[in-house]
VMD Tcl script that draws the C-alpha trace (Angstrom):
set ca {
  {-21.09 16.91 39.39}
  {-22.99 18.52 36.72}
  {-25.45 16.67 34.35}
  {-26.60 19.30 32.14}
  {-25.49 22.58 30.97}
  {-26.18 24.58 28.68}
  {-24.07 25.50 25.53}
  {-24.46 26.25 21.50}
  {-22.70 25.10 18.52}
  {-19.79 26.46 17.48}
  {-19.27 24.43 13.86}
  {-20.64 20.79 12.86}
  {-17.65 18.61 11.77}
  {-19.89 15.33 11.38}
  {-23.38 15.57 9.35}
  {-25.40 12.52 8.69}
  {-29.10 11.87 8.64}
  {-28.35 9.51 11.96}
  {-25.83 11.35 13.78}
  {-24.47 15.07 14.12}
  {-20.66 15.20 15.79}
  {-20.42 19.17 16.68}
  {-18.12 21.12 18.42}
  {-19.98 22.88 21.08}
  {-19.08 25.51 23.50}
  {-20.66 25.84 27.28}
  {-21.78 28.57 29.29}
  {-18.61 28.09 31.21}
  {-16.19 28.51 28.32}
  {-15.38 24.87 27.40}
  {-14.96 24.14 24.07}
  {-15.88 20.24 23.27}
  {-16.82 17.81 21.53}
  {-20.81 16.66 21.23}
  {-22.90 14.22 19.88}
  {-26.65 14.82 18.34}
  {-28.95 11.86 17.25}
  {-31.07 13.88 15.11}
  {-33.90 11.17 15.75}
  {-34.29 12.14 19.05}
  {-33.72 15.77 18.84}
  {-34.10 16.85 15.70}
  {-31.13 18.45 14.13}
  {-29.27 21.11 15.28}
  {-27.52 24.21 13.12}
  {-24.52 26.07 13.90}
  {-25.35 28.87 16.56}
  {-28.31 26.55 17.87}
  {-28.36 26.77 21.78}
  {-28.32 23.39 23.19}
  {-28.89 21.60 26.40}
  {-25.69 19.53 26.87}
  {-25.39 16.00 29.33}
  {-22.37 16.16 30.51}
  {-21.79 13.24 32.97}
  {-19.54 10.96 30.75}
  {-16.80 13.55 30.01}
  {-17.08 14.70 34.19}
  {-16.72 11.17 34.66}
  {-13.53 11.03 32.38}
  {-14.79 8.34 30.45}
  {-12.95 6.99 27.15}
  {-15.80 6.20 24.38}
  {-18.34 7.95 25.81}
  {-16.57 10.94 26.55}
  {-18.09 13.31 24.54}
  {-21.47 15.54 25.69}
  {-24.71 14.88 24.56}
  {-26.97 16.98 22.77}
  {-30.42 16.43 24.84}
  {-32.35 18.47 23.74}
  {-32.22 21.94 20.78}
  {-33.58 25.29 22.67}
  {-32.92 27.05 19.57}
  {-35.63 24.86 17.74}
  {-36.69 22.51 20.73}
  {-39.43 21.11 18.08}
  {-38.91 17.19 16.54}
  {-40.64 15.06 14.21}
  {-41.05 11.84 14.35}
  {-38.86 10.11 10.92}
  {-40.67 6.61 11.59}
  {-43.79 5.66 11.71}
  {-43.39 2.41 13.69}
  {-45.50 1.60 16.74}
  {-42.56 -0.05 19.09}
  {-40.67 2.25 21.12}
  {-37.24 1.82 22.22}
  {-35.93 3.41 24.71}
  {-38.87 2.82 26.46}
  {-40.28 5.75 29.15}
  {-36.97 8.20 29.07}
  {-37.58 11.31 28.28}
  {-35.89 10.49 24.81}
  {-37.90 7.43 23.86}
  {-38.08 6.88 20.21}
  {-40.95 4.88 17.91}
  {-39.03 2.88 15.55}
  {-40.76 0.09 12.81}
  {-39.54 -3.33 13.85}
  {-39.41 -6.52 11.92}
  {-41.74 -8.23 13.70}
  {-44.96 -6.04 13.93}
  {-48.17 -6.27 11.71}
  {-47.01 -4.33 8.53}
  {-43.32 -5.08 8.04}
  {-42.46 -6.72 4.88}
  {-40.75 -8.93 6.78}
  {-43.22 -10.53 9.90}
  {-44.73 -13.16 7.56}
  {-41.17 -14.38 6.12}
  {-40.45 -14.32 10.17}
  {-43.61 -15.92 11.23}
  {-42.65 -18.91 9.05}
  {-39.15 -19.01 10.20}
  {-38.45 -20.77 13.63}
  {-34.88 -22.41 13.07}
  {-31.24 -21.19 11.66}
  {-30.46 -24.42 9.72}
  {-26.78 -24.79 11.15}
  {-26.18 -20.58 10.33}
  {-23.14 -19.62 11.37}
  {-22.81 -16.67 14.32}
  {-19.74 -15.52 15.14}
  {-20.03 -14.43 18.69}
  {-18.11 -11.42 19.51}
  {-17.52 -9.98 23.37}
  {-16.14 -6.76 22.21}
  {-17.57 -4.19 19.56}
  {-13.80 -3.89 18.46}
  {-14.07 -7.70 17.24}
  {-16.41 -6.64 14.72}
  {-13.86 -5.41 12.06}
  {-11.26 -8.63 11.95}
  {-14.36 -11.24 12.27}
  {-16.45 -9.41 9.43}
  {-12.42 -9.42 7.44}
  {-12.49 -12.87 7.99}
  {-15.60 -14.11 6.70}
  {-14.97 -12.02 3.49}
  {-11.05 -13.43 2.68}
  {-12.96 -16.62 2.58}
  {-15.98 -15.97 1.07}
  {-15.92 -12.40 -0.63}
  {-19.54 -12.24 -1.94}
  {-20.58 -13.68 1.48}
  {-23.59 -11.69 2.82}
  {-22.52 -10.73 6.70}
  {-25.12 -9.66 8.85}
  {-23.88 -7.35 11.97}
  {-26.68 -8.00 15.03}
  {-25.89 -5.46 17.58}
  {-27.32 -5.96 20.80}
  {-28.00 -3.65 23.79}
  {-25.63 -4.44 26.48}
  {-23.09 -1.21 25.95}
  {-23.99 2.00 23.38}
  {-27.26 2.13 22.33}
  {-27.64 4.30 19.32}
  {-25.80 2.29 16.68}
  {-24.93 5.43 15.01}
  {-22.28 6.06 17.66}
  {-20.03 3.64 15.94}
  {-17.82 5.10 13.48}
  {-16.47 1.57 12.81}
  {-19.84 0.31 11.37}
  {-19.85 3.03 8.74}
  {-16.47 1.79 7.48}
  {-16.94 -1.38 7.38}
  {-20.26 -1.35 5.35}
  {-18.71 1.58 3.28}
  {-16.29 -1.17 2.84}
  {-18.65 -3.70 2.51}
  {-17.35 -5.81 4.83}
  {-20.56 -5.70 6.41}
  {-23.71 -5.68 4.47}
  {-27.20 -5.41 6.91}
  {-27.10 -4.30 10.37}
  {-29.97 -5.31 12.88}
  {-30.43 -3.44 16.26}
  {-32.10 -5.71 18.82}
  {-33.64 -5.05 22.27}
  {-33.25 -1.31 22.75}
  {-30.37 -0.89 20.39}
  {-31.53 1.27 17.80}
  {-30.45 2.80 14.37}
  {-29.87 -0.37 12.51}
  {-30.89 -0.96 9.16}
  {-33.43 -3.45 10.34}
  {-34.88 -3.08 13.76}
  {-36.18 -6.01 16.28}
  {-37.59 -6.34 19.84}
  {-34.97 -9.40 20.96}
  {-31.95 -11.00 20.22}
  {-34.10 -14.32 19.12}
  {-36.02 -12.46 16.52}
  {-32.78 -10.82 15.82}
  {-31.18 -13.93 14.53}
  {-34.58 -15.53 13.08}
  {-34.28 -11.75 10.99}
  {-30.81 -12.38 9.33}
  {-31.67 -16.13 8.31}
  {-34.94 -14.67 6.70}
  {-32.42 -11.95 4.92}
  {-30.44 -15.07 3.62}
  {-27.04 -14.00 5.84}
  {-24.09 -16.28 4.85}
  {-22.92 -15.58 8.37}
  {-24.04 -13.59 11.66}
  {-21.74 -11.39 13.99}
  {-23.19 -11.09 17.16}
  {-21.96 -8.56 19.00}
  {-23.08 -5.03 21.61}
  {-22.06 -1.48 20.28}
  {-18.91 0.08 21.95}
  {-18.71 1.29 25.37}
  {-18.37 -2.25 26.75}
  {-18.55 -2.24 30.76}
  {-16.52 -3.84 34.02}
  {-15.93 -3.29 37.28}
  {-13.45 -5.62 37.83}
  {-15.76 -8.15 39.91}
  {-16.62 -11.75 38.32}
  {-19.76 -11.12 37.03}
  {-20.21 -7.12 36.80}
  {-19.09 -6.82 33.16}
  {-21.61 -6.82 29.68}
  {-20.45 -9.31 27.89}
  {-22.01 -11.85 30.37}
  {-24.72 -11.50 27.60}
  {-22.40 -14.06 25.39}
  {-23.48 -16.67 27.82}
  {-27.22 -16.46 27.01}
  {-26.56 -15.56 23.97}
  {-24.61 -18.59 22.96}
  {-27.39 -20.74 24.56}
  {-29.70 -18.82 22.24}
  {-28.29 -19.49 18.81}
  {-27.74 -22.97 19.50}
  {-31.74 -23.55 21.08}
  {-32.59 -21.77 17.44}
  {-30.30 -24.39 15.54}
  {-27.33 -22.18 14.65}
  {-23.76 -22.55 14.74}
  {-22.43 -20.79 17.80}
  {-19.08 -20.21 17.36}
  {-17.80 -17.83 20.14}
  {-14.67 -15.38 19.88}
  {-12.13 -15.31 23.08}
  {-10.68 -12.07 24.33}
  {-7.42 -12.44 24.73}
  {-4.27 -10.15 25.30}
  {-0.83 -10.12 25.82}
  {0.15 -6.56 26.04}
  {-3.60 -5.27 28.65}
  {-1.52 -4.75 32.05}
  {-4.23 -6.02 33.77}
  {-3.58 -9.69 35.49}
  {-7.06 -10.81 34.96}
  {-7.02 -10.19 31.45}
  {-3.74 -11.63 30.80}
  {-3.70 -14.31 28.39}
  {-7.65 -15.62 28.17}
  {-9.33 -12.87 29.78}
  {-11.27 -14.06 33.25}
  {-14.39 -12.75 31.06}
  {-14.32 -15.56 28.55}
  {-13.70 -18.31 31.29}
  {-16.80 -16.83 33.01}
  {-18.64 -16.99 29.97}
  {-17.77 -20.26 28.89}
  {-17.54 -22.53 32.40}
  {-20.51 -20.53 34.44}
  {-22.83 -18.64 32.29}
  {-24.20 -20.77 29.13}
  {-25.42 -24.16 28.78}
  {-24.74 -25.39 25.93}
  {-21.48 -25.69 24.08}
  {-20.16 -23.59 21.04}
  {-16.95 -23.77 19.39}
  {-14.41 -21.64 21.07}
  {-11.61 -20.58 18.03}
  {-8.23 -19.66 19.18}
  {-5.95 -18.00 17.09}
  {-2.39 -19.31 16.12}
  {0.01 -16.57 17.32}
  {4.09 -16.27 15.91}
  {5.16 -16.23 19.51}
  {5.22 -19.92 20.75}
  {5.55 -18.81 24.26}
  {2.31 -16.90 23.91}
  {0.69 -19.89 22.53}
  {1.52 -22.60 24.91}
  {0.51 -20.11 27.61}
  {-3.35 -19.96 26.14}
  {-2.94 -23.72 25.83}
  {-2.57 -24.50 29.05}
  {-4.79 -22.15 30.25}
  {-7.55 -23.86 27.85}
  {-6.25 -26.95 29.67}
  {-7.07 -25.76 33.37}
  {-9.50 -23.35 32.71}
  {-12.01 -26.14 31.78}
  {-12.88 -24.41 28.59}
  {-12.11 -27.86 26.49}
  {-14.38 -30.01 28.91}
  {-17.49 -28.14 28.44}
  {-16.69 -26.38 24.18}
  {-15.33 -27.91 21.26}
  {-11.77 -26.16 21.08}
  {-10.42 -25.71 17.60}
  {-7.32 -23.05 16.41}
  {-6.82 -21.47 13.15}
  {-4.96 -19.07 10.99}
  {-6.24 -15.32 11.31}
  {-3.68 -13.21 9.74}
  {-5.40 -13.67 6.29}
  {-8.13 -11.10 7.62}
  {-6.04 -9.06 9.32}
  {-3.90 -8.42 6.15}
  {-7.48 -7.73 4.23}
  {-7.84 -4.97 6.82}
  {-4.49 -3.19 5.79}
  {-5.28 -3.45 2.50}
  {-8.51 -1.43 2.62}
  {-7.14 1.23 5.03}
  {-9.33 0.20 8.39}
  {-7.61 0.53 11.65}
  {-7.48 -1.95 14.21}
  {-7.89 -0.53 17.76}
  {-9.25 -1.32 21.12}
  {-8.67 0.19 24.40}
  {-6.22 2.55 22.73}
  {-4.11 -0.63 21.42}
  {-3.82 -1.18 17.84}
  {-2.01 -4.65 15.91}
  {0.99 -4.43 16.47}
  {0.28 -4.25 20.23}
  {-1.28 -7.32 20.82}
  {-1.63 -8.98 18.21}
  {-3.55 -12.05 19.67}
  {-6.28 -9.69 20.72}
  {-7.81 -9.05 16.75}
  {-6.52 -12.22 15.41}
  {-8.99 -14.16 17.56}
  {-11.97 -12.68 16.17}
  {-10.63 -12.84 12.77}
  {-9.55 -16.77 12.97}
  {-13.20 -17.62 14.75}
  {-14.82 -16.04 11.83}
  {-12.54 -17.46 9.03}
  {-13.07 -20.85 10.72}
  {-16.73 -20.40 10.89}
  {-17.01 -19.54 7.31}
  {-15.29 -22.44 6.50}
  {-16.97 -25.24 7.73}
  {-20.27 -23.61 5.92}
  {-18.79 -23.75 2.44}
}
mol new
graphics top color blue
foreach p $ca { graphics top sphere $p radius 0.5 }
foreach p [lrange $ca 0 end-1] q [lrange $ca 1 end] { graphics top cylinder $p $q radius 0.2 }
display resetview
């Protein structure tokens, strides 16, 4: 299997300051997609000569499945856009000095330094990146001025750029500040850990927190080989800084996989093995009764209501705020009307959460 090749760009159909989506052409004669983070490569032009990573679109892969620029032959020189002393990334060839909140000369490390508890904040704690549009819909239907606060960790992408679904939803402004922790990078404020993360959005006044990785969530269909075991820490985090921790269940009723039938085996993992300390755990009322007295009783013998306090609640409200502005609902190449349970559970946790804060 290949890892790089070599190719140059045929015509740039994406142009930001953070992210460059070209169509590139190899060597070989392939005609594809790319990506180029122009903060670790500098930009590229049309006709540049590029060197390509190919491995996630040899490896068939869904999100990440487009090449990579790596590096611009044409032009191979890049600047440094920050002047920051933490790197992320740290020793790759494509490591990356970024300004975080917490070092000596933000505006924000003194505000932080004085700032060791959330005060009851609300986080909305998402296991999927594809959560973040009905949760951030849901906090907004109840509170439209609310300011939301998107911290994106680094268990899956790592560039926050990659997600086109960020860009709508603060075009939209569903979502209003975005804060990349650990080595997640691109967000609008940058910090070295999840703790800081959330110590970061009460110091920005956030009304409420979404706490969630970029896309390209992983699993290998074992117990614990998936990211989103980081919800279990996580959870144990927000609540050890005096937040609300009010996690999101993945559910399904349409994913053909058993294990993810119903409440996904993730969530159960998360909730009776991996944290400590109990959240609240919204479910979602669904139109389908049958649907709904299955997730019951697996609450029931899952042990999920001995260890969380279980509460349910009316979603659609978000998801009908979604329609209105135009942004699509989609995960794992399922949208709404598919499985409906999947993006209503996000968007009830979230309403919920907002709720009790009023």
């Amino acid at each position: 299997m290949q890892r790089f090749v070599v190719g140059y760009v045929k015509r740039i159909l994406r142009d930001t300051p953070q992210v460059q989506e070209l169509e590139v052409a190899t060597e070989e004669g392939e005609v594809a997609k790319a990506i180029c983070y122009p903060d670790l490569t500098g930009a590229v032009r049309q006709d540049d000569m590029v060197a390509l990573n190919v491995v996630a679109v040899e490896l068939g892969l869904g999100t990440g499945g487009y090449h990579f620029v790596a590096a611009n032959l044409t032009r191979p020189e890049c600047e440094a856009t920050q002047s920051g002393h933490i790197i992320k990334l740290r020793y790759t060839p494509m490591q990356v000095n970024v300004s975080t909140a917490e070092e000596e000369g933000s505006p924000l490390r003194d505000a932080l330094l004085r700032t060791a508890n959330l005060d009851g904040l609300p986080v909305i704690l998402c296991p999927l990146h594809s959560f973040l549009a009905p949760a951030a819909a849901g906090i907004k239907t109840v509170k439209p001025c609310a300011k939301v606060v998107y911290i994106m960790t680094d268990s899956a992408a790592l560039p926050l750029a990659f997600s086109k679904l960020v860009s709508l939803l603060k075009s939209a402004e569903l979502v209003d500040v975005t804060i990349t922790c650990g080595q997640a990078f691109g967000g609008d404020v940058e910090c070295v850990n999840a703790y800081t993360a959330l110590l970061c959005a009460k110091v920005l006044e956030a009304d409420a927190v979404i706490l969630a990785s970029g896309p390209g969530h992983l699993g290998t269909a074992s117990p614990l080989g998936f990211s989103g075991v980081e919800m279990g820490w996580l959870i144990d985090a927000v609540n050890d800084l005096g937040g609300k921790a009010v996690f999101a269940p993945r559910l399904s009723f349409a994913d053909p996989r058993p294990r993810h039938r119903g409440i996904s085996h993730h969530t159960v993992t998360v909730l009776t093995r991996l944290c400590h300390t109990r959240a609240t755990v919204v479910f979602p009322f669904v139109s389908d009764q049958k649907q709904e007295m299955v997730l019951r009783e697996q609450v029931r013998v899952s042990g999920i209501a001995q260890k969380h306090e279980v509460v349910w609640a009316d979603g659609s409200k978000a998801i009908e705020l979604l329609g209105e502005l135009g942004i699509p609902l989609e995960s794992m190449g399922r949208h709404y009307a598919d499985d409906p349970v999947f993006f209503l559970a996000p968007a009830a946790a979230a309403l919920w959460a907002i709720q009790q804060r009023r």
